[in-house]
C-alpha positions as CSV (number, residue, x, y, z in Angstrom):
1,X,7.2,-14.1,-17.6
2,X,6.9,-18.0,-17.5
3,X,7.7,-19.9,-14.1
4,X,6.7,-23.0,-12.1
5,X,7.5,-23.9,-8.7
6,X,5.9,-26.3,-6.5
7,X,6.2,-27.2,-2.9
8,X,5.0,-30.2,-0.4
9,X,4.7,-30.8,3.3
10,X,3.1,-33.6,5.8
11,X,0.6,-32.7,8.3
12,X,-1.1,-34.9,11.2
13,X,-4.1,-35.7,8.7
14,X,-1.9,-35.8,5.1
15,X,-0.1,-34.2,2.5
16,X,-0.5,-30.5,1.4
17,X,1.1,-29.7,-1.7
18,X,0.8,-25.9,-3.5
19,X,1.7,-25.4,-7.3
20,X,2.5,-22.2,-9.0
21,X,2.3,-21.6,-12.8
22,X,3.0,-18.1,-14.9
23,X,2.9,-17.2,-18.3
24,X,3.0,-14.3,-20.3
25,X,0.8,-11.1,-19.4
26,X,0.5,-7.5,-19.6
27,X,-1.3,-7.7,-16.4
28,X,-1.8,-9.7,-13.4
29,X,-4.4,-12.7,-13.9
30,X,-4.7,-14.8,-10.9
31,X,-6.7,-18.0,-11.2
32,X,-7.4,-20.2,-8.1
33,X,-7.6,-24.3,-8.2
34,X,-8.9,-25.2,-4.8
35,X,-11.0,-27.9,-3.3
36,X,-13.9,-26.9,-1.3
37,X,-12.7,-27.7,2.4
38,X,-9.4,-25.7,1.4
39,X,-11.1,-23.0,0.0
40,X,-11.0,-20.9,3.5
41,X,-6.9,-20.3,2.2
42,X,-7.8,-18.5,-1.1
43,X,-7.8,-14.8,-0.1
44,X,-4.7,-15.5,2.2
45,X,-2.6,-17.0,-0.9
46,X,-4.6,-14.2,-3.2
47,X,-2.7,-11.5,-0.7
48,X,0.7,-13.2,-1.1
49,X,1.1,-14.1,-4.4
50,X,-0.1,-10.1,-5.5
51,X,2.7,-9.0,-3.2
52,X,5.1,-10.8,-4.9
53,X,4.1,-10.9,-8.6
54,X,2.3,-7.7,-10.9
55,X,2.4,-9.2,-14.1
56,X,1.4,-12.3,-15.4
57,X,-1.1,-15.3,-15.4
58,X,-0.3,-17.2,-12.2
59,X,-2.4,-20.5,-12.1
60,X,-2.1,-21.5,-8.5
61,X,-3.3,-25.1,-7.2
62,X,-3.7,-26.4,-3.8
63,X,-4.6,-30.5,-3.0
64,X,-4.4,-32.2,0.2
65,X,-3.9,-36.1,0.3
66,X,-5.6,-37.9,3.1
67,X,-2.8,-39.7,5.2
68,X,-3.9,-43.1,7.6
69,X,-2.8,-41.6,10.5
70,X,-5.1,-38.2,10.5
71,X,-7.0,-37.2,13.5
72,X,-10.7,-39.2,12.6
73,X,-13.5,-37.7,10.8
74,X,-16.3,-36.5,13.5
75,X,-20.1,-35.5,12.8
76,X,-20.5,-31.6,13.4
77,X,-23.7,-31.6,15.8
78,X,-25.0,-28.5,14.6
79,X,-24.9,-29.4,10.9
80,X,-26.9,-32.8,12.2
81,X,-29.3,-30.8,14.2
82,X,-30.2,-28.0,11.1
83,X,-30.5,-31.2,8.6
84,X,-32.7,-32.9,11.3
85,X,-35.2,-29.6,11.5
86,X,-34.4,-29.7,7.3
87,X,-35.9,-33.2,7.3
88,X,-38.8,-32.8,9.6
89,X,-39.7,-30.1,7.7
90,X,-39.7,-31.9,4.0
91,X,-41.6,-35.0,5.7
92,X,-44.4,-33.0,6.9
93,X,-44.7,-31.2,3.1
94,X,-44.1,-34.7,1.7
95,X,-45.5,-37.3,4.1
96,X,-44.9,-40.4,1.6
97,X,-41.2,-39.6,1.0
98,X,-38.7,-42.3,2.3
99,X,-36.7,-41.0,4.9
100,X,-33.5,-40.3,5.1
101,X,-30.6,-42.9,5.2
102,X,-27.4,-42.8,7.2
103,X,-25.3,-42.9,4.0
104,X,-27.7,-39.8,3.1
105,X,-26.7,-38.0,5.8
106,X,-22.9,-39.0,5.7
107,X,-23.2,-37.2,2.2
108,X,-24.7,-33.8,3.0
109,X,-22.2,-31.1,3.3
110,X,-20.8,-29.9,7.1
111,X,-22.3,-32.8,8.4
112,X,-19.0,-34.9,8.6
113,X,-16.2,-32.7,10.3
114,X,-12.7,-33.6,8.9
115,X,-11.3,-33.3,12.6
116,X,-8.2,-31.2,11.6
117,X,-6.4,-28.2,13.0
118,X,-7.4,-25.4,10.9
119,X,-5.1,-22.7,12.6
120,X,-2.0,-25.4,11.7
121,X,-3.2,-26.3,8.4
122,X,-3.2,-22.4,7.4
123,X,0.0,-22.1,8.8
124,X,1.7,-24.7,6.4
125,X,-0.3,-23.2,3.7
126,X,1.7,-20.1,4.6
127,X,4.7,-21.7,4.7
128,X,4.3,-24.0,1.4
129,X,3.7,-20.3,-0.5
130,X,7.0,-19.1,0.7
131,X,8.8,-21.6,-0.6
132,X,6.8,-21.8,-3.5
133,X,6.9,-18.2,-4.2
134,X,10.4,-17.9,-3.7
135,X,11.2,-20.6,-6.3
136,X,8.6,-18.9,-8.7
137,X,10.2,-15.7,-8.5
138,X,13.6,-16.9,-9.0
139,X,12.7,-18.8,-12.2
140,X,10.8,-15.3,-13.1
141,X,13.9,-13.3,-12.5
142,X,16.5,-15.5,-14.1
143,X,14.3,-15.7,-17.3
144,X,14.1,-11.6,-16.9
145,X,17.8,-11.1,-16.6
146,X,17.9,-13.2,-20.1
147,X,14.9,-10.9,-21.8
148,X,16.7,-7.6,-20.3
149,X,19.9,-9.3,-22.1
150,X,18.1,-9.2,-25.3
151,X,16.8,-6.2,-25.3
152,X,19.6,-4.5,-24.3
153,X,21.3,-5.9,-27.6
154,X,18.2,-4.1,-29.8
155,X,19.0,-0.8,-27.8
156,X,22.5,-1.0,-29.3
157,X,21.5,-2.1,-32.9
158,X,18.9,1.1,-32.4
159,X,21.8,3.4,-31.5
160,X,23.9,2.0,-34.5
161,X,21.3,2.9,-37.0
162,X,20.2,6.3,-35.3
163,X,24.7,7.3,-35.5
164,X,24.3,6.1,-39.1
165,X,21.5,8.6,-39.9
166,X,23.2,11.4,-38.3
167,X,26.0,12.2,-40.9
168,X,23.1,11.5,-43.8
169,X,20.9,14.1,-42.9
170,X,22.7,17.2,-44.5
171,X,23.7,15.3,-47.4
172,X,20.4,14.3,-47.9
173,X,19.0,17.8,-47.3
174,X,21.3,19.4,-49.3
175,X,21.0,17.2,-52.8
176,X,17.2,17.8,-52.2
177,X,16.7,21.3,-52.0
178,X,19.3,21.6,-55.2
179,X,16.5,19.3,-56.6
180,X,13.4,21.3,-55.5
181,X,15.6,24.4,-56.7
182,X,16.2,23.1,-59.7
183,X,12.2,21.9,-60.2
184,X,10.8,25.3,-58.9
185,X,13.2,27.5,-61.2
186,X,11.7,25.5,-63.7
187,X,8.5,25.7,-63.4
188,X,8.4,29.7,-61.5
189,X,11.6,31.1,-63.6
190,X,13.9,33.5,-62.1
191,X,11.7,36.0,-60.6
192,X,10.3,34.3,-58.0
193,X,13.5,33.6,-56.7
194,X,12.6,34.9,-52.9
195,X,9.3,32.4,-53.3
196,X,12.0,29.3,-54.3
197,X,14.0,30.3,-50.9
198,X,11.0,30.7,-48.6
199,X,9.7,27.0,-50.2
200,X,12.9,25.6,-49.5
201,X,13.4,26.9,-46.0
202,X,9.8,25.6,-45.4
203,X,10.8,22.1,-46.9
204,X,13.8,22.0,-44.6
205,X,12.5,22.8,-41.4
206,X,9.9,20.1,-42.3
207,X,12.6,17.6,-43.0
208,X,14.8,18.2,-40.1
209,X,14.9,15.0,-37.8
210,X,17.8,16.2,-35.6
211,X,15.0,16.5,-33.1
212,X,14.1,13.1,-33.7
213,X,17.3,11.4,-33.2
214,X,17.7,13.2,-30.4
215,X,15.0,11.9,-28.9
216,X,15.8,9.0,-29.7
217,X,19.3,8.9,-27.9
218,X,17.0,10.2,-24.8
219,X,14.8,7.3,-25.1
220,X,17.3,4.4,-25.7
221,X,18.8,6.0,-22.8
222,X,16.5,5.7,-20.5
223,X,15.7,1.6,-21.3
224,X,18.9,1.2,-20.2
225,X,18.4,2.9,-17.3
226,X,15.3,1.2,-16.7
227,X,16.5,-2.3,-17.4
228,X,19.9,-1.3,-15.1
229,X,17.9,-0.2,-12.1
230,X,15.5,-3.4,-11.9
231,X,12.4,-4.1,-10.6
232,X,8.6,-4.2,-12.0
233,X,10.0,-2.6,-15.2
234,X,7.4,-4.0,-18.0
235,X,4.9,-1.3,-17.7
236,X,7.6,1.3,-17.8
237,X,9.3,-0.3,-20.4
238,X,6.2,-1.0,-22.7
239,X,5.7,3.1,-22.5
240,X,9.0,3.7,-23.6
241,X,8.6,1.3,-26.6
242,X,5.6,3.2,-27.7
243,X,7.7,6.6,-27.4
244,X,10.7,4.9,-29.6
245,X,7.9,3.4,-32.2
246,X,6.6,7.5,-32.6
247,X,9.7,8.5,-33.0
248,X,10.6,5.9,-35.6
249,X,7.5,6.8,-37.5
250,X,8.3,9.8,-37.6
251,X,11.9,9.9,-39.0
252,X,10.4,7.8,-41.6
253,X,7.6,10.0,-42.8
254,X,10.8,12.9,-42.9
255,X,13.1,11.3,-44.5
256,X,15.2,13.3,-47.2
257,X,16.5,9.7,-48.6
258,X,16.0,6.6,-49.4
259,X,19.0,5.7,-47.0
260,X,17.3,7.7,-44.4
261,X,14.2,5.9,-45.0
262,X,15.6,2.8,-44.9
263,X,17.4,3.6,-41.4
264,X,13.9,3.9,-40.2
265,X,12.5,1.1,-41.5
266,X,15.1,-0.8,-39.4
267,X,14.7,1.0,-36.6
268,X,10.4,0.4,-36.9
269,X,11.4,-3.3,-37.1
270,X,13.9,-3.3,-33.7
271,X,11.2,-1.5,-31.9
272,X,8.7,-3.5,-32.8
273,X,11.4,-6.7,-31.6
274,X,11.9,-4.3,-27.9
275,X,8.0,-4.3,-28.0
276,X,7.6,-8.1,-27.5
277,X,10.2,-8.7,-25.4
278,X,9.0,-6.1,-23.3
279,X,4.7,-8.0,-23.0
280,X,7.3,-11.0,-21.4
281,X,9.1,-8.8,-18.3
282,X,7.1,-7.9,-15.2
């Protein structure tokens, strides 16, 4: 399901601000916009964000805006001390290389401490994902209740066509084995008249799809059920729409009738509608 939520809070050194985008999945995708000196709070929003969400592509981003009033940047004395050994080191291999500037060593990496609390910067991370995924999963679950909506109305056009096959079937059954009767008589005469009724008691056990509408009552029933008890139903759901599409297929490979047939059809074609409904709902 599709979603966005954002959220935004102040700190002593600036402005943290999380994003969360979803779209459409059949499983969960995660993908991660961090900068570098944030990227300590990946696995912690990784863990939340899986808790809450199991299907979809979620395209989390996390900035910080530098504020004026910010504890001062520092130089980490370790950092200083490995690039000083680093430097030695290189002048000795290459003894007519320049040495290195100040603005050279303001630009190598851990050697300028940002000077902010850690512990209370992953702490508002924490709380900005709360909020954030709160407002994510609501806009998640009020397009769901809309999906669920939908579907439910192809479960009842389903259930209209499978109660207008019903009363064909006999009908249908009966005018064909009068015309496979009428075609074997034909074509074997009158004394193979115990082969005609063993061919057509073949033909109708064949063509019986009583099963098969049953089935499909059981089926419709249960996406209702599904859909009614809530949840992570997608997965669920997209197994049952598989089950309904077999069933489908198979009426219409039985079919005693071109109004049989064309129940089927229908019924192939609101499936198939269920079916892509169903990629959208987690």
């Amino acid at each position: 399901m599709t979603g966005y939520a954002a959220a935004s809070a102040d700190s002593p050194r600036g402005a943290l601000t999380l994003e969360l985008r979803s779209v459409n999945s059949r499983f969960l995708d995660l993908q991660f916009r961090i900068p570098d000196e944030l990227r300590a709070l990946e696995p912690m929003l990784r863990e939340r964000i899986a808790a809450r969400v199991t299907r979809g592509k979620v395209d989390c981003r996390l900035s910080f805006a530098e504020g004026t009033g910010g504890i001062a940047p520092q130089l980490d004395a370790e950092a200083l001390a490995r690039l000083r050994t680093l430097a030695a080191a290189a002048a000795k291999a290459f003894p007519d290389a320049a040495p290195l500037r100040v603005a050279d060593v303001l630009r190598w990496p851990g050697v300028v401490a940002a000077g902010t609390d850690e512990e209370g910067l992953r702490g508002l991370a924490t709380e900005l994902s709360r909020r954030a995924l709160e407002d994510l999963v609501a806009a998640r679950t009020r397009e769901g209740a809309k999906l669920a909506a939908t579907i439910v109305e192809k479960v009842q056009a389903m259930r209209e066509r499978v109660q207008t096959v019903g009363p064909l079937v006999p009908e249908a059954l009966a005018a064909y084995q009068a015309k496979i009767t009428e075609r074997l008589t034909e074509a074997l005469g009158s004394a193979n008249e115990e082969r005609i009724r063993a061919e057509i008691t073949l033909f109708a056990t064949k063509a019986d799809v009583v099963e098969e509408l049953d089935r499909l009552r059981t089926h419709l029933d249960e996406v209702q059920r599904v859909l009614q008890t809530g949840g992570a139903v997608g997965k669920r759901l997209d197994f049952l729409a598989q089950e309904l599409n077999r069933e489908a297929n198979t009426l219409a490979s039985k079919a005693a009738s071109a109004a049989i047939s064309d129940c089927a059809l229908e019924l192939k074609l609101l499936v198939e509608q269920i079916r892509e409904q169903v990629q959208n709902l987690e």
